[in-house]
C-alpha positions as CSV (number, residue, x, y, z in Angstrom):
1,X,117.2,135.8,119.8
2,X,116.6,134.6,123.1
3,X,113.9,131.9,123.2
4,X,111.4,133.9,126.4
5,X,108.3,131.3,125.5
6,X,106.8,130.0,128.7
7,X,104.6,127.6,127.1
8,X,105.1,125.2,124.5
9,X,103.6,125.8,120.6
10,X,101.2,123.2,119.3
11,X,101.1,123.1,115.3
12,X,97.7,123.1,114.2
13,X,96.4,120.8,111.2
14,X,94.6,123.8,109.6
15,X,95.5,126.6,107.7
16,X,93.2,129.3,109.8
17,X,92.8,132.4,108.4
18,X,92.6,135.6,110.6
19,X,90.4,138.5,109.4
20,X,90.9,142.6,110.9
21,X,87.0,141.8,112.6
22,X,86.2,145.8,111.6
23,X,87.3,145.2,107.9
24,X,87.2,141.9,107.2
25,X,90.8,142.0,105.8
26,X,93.0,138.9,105.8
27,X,95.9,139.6,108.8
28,X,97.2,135.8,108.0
29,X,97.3,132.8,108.5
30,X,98.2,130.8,112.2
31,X,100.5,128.4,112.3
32,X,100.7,127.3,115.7
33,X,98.9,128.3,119.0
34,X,100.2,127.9,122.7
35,X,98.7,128.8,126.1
36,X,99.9,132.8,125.8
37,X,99.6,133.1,122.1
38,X,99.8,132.2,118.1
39,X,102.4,132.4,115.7
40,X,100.9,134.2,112.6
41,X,101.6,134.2,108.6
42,X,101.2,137.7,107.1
43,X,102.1,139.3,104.2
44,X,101.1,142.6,105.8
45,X,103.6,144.3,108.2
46,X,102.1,144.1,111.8
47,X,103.6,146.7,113.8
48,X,104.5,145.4,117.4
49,X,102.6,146.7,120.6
50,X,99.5,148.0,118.3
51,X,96.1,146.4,119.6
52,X,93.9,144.9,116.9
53,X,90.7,143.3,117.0
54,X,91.3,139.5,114.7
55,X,88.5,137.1,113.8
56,X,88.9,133.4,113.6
57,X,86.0,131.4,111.4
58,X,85.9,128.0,112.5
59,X,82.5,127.0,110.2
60,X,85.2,125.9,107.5
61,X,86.2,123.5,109.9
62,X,83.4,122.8,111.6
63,X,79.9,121.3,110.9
64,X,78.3,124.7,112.6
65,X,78.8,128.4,112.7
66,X,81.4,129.9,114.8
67,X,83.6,132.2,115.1
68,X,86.4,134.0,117.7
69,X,86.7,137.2,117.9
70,X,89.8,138.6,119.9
71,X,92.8,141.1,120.7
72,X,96.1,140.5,118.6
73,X,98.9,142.6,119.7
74,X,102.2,141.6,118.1
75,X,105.1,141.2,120.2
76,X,107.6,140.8,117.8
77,X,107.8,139.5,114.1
78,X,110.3,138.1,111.6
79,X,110.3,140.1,108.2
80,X,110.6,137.4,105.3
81,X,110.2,134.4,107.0
């Protein structure tokens, strides 16, 4: 495949979950984050170009409560990998 990223990926230390914010169901796990988007972990088969609303909660690694909430709309995955 073509590499089309613009902006580099940054690996990220933590193992941030990502909830669906409606139904609190796990979507996965990021493992890196750039500028225009995050490369995620599922087990669950995210189908590309559908919008849905993810929740990040940062008070596990954070001495406060916070959270982002925000669009994920897959634009292409890897089955098994």
């Amino acid at each position: 495949m073509e590499e089309r990223r613009i902006h580099p990926r940054i690996s990220i230390s933590y193992y941030l979950r990502v909830t669906e914010d409606s139904t609190d169901t796990v979507l996965g796990y990021i493992l890196d984050i750039s500028k225009s988007g995050v490369r995620l972990l599922s087990d669950e088969k995210l189908v590309e170009g559908e919008v849905r609303t993810g929740r990040m909660d940062l008070s596990l690694i954070m001495n406060f409560e916070q959270r982002i909430v925000f669009d994920i709309t897959p634009v292409w995955n890897t089955p098994g990998k």
